[in-house]
TORZAKOL-740257 format. One record per residue (C-alpha): residue number from 0; residue in one letter; x, y, z. Coordinates in steps of 0.001 Angstrom, whole numbers, always signed. Example, Ala and Ser with C-alpha at 12.3 -4.5 7.8 and 13.67 -1.06 7.14 Angstrom:
<rec num="0" residuo="A" c1="+12300" c2="-4500" c3="+7800"/>
<rec num="1" residuo="S" c1="+13670" c2="-1060" c3="+7140"/>
This chain:
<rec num="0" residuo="X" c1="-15794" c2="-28027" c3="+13576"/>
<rec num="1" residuo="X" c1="-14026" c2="-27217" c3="+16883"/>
<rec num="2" residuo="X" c1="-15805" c2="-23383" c3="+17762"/>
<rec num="3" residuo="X" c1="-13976" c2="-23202" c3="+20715"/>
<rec num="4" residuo="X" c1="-10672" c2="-23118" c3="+18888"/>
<rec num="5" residuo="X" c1="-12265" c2="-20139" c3="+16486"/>
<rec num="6" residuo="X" c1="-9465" c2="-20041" c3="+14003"/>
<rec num="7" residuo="X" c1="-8537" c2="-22885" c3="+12278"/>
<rec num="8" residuo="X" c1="-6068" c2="-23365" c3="+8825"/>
<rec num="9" residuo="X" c1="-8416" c2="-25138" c3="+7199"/>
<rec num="10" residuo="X" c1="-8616" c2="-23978" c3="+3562"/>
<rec num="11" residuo="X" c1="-4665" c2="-24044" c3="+2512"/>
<rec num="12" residuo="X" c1="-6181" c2="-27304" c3="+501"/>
<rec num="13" residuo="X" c1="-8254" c2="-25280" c3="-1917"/>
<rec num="14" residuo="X" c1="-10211" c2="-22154" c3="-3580"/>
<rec num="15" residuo="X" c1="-13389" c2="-22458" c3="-3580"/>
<rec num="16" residuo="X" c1="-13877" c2="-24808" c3="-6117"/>
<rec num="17" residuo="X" c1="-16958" c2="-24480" c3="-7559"/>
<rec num="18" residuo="X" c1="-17386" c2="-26618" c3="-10291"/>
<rec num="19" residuo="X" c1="-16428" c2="-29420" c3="-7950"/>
<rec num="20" residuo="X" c1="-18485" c2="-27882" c3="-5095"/>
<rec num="21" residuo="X" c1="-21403" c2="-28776" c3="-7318"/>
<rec num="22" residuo="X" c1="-20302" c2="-32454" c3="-8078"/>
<rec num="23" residuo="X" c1="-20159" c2="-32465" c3="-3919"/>
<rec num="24" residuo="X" c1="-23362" c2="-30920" c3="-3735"/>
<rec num="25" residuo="X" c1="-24980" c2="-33528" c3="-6317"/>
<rec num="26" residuo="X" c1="-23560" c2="-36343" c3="-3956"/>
<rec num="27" residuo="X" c1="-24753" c2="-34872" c3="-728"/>
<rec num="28" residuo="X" c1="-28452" c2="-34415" c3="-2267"/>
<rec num="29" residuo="X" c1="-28577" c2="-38100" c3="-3781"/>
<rec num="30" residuo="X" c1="-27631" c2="-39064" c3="+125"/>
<rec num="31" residuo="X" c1="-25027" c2="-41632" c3="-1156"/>
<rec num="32" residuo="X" c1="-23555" c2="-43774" c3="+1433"/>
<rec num="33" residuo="X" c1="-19575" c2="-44322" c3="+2086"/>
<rec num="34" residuo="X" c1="-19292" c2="-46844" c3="-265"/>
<rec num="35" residuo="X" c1="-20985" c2="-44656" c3="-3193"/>
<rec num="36" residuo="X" c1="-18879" c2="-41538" c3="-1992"/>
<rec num="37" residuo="X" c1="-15685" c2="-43970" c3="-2069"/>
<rec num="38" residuo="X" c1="-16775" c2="-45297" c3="-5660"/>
<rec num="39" residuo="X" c1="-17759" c2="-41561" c3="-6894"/>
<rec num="40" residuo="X" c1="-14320" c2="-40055" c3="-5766"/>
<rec num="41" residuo="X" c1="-11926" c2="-42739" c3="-5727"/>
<rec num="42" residuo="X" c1="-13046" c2="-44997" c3="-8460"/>
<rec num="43" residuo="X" c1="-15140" c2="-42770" c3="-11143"/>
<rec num="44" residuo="X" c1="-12763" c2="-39542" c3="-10213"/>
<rec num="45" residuo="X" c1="-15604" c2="-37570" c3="-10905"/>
<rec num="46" residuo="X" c1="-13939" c2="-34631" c3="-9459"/>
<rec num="47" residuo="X" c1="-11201" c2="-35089" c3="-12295"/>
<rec num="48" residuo="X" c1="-8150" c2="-34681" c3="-10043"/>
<rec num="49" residuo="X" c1="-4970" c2="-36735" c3="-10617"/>
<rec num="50" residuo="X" c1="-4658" c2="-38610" c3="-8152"/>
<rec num="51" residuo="X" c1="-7127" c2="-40371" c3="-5413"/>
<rec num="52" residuo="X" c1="-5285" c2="-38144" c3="-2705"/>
<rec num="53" residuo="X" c1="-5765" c2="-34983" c3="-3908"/>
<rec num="54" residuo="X" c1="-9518" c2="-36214" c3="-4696"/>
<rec num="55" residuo="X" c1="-10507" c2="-37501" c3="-1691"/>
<rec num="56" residuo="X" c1="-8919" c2="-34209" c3="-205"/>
<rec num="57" residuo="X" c1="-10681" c2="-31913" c3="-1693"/>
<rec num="58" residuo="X" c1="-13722" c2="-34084" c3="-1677"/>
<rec num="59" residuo="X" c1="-13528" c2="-34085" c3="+2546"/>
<rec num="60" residuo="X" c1="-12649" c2="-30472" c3="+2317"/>
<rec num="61" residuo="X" c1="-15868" c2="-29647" c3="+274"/>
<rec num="62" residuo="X" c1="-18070" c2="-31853" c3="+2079"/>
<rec num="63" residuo="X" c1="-16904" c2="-30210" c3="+5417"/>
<rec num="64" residuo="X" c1="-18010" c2="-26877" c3="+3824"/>
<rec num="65" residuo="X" c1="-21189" c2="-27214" c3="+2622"/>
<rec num="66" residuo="X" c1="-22522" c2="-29419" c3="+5257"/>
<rec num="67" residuo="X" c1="-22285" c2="-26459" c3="+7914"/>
<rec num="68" residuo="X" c1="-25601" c2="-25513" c3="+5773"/>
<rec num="69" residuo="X" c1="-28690" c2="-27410" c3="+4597"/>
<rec num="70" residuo="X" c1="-29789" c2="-29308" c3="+1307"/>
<rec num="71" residuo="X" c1="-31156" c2="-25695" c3="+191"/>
<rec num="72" residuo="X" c1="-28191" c2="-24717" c3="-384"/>
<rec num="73" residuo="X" c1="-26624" c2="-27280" c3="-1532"/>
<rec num="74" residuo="X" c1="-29254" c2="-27176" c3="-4766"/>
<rec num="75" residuo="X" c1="-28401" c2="-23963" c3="-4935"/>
<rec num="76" residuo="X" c1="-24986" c2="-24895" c3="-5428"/>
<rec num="77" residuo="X" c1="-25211" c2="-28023" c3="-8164"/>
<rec num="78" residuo="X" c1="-28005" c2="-25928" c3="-10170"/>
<rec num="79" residuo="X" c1="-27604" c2="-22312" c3="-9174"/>
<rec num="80" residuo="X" c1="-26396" c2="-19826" c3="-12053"/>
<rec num="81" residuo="X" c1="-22454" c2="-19620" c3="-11580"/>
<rec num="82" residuo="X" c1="-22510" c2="-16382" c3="-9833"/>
<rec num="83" residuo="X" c1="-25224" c2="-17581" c3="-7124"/>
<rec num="84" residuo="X" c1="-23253" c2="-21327" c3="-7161"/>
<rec num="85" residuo="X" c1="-20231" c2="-19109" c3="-6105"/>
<rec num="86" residuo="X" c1="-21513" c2="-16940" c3="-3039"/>
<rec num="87" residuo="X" c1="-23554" c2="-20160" c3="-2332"/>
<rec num="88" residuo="X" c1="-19826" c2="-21567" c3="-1489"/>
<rec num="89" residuo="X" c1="-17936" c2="-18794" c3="-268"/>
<rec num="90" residuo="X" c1="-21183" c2="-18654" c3="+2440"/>
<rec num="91" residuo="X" c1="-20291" c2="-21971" c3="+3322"/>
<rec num="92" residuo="X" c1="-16828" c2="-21848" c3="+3215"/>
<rec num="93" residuo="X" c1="-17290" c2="-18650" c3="+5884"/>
<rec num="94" residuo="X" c1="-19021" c2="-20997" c3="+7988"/>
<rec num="95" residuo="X" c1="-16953" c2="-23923" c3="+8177"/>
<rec num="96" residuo="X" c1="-13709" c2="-21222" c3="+8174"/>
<rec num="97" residuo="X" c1="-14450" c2="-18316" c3="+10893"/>
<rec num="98" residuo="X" c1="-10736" c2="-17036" c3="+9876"/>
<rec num="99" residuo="X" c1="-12486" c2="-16166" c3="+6126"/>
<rec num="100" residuo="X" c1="-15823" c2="-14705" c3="+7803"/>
<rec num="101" residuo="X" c1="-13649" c2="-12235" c3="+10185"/>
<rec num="102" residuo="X" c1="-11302" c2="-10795" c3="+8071"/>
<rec num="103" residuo="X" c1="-14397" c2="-9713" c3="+5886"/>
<rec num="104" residuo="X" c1="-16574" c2="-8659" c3="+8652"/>
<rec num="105" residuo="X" c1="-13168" c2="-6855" c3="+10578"/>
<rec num="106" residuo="X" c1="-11145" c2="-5771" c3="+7977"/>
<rec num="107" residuo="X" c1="-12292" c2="-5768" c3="+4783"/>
<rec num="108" residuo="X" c1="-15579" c2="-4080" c3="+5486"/>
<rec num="109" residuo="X" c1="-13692" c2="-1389" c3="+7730"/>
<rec num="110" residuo="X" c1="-11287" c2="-860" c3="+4270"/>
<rec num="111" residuo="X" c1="-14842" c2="-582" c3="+2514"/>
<rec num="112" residuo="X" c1="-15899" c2="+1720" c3="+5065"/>
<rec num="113" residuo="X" c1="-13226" c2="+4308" c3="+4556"/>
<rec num="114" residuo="X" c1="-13246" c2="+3991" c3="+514"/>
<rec num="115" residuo="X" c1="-9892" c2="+2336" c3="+569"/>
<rec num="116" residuo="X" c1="-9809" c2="+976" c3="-2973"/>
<rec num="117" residuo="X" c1="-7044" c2="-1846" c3="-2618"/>
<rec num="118" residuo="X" c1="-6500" c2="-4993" c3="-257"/>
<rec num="119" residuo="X" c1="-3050" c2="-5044" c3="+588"/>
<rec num="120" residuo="X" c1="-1125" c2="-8068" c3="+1891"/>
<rec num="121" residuo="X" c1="-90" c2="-6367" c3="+4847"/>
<rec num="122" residuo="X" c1="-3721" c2="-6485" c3="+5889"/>
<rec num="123" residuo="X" c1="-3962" c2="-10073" c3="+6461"/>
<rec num="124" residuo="X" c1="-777" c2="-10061" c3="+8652"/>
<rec num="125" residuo="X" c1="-1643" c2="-7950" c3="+10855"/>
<rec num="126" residuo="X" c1="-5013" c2="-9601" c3="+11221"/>
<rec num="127" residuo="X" c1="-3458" c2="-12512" c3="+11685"/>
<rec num="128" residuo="X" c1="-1751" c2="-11036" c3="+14685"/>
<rec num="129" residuo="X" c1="-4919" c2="-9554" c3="+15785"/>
<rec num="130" residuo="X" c1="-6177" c2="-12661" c3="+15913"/>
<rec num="131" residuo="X" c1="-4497" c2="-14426" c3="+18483"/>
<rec num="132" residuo="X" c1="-6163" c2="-11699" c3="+21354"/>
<rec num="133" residuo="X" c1="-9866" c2="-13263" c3="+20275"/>
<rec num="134" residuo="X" c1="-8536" c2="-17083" c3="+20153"/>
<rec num="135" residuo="X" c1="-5347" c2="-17882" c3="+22095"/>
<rec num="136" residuo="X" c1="-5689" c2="-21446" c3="+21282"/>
<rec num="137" residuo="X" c1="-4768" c2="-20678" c3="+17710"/>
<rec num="138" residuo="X" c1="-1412" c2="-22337" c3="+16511"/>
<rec num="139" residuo="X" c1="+1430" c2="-20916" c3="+15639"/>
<rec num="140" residuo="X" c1="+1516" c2="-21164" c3="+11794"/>
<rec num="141" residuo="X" c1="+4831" c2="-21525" c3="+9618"/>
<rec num="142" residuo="X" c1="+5266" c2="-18317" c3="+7653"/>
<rec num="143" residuo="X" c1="+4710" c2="-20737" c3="+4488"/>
<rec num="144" residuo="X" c1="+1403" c2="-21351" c3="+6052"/>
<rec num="145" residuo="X" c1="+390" c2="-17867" c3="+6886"/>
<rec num="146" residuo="X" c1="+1277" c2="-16830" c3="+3057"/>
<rec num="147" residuo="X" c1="-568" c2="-19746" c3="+1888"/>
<rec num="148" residuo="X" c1="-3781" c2="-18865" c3="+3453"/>
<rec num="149" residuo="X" c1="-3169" c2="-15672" c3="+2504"/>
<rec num="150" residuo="X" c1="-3457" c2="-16541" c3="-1317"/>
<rec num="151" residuo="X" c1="-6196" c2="-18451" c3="-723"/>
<rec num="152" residuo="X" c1="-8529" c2="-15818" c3="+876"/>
<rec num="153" residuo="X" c1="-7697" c2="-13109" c3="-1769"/>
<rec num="154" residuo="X" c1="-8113" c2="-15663" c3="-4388"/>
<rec num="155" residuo="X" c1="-11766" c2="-16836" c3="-3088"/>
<rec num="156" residuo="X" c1="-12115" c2="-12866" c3="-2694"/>
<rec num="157" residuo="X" c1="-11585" c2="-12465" c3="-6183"/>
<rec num="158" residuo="X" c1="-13755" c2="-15149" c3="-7644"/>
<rec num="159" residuo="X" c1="-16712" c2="-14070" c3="-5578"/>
<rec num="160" residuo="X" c1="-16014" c2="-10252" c3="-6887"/>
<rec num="161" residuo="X" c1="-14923" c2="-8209" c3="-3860"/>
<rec num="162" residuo="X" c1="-11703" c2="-7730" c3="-5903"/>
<rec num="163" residuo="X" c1="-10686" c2="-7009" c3="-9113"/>
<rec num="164" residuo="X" c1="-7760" c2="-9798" c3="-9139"/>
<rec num="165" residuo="X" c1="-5251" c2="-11389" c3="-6984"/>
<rec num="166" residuo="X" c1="-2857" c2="-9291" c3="-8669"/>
<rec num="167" residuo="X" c1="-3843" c2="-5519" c3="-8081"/>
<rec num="168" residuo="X" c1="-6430" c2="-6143" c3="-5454"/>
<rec num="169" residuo="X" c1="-9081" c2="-3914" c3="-6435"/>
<rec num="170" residuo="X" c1="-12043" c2="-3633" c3="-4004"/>
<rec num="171" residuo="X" c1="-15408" c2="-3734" c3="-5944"/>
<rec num="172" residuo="X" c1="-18539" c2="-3553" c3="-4724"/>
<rec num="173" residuo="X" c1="-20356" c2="-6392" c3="-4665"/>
<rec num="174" residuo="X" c1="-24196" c2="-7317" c3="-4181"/>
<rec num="175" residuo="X" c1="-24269" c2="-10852" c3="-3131"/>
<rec num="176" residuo="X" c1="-27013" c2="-13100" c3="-4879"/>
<rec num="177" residuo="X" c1="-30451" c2="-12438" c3="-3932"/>
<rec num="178" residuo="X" c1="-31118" c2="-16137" c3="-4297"/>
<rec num="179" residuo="X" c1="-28110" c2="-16610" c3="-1751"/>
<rec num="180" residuo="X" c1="-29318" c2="-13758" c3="+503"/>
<rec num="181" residuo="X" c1="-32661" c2="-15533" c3="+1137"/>
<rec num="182" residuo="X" c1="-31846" c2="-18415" c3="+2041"/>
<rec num="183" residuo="X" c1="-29331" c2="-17462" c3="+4390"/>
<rec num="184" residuo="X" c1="-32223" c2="-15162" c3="+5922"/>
<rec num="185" residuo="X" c1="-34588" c2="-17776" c3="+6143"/>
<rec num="186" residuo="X" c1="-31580" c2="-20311" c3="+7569"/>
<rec num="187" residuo="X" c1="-30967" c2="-18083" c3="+9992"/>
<rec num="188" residuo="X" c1="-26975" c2="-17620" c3="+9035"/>
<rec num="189" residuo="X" c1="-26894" c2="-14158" c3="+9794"/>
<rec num="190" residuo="X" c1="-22767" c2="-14857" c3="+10245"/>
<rec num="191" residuo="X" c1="-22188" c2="-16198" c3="+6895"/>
<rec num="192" residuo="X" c1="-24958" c2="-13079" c3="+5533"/>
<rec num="193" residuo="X" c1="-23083" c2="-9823" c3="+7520"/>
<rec num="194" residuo="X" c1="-19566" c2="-11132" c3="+6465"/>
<rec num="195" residuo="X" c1="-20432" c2="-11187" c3="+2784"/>
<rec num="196" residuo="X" c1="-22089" c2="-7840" c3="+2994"/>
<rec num="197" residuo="X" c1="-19368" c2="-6209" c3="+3760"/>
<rec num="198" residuo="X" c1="-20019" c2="-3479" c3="+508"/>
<rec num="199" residuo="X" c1="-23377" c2="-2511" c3="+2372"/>
């Protein structure tokens, strides 16, 4: 990924998707070359998606995740409990997607910080707009865009418990997985670690 150009809309293709993070993850451990990538996705559809589009999509999209960290991880992803599988993703998916990471780390923890207790739409926008000061390279996204990764962050919020649902927005606290915490310690992705502490 391009740091230079810090915020990027690369998630409007999907959640996190954990149960096929850890097909992903299974792939990326056995080392399997294009070909056995192209026969996994394509030809065995072992993601289970419709069509070879969408699976080879999502596929690239989870590959490009979890390869910003290293094989421990990515077993803590195919054989981690589901709530350590999950922050094991969103911790990759705030490295490969700096636009996730900031909003936790510059908004979210400052609504934590004051006891707000709901996430409010409005909170993304204007973060949005904030966030064209810190990258000025960043494109100028349709509104259709902009609402799209909208529902994507609260959603990926929500499955990794900082809120109660995509509906009400509940903040909750959250203590992230202690198997997840350690290895991002010991990686050395203090990023990925202060962004999803934002309840601490």
């Amino acid at each position: 990924m391009d740091r230079k150009k810090r915020y990027q809309a690369n998630f409007t293709k999907g959640g996190l998707m954990v149960p096929e993070s850890r097909v992903v993850a299974d792939l990326l451990l056995k080392e399997v070359d294009a070909d056995g990538w192209k026969q996994a996705i394509e030809v065995e559809n072992v993601l289970r998606k419709r069509s070879q589009t969408t699976a080879s999509t999502k596929a690239a999209l989870i590959r490009n995740r979890l390869q910003t960290m290293t094989d421990d991880l990515w077993r803590l992803v195919r054989d981690g409990s589901k709530p350590v599988a999950t922050h094991a993703v969103f911790a990759a998916t705030i490295n490969y997607s700096l636009l996730v990471g900031d909003f936790l780390d510059l908004v979210v923890r400052d609504l934590y910080c004051r006891f707000e207790d709901t996430l409010k739409p409005q909170h993304w926008d204007l973060f949005l707009e904030e966030c064209r000061s810190r990258d000025p390279a960043m494109p100028e996204w349709a509104h259709s865009t902009q609402e799209k990764l909208r529902t994507r962050v609260f959603g990926m919020m929500t499955e990794a418990g900082y809120l109660s649902d995509s509906r009400t927005r509940t903040l909750k606290p959250v203590h992230v997985s202690p198997e997840v915490v350690s290895y991002l310690k010991d990686s050395g992705e203090a990023y990925a670690l202060h962004c999803m502490q934002v309840t601490q």
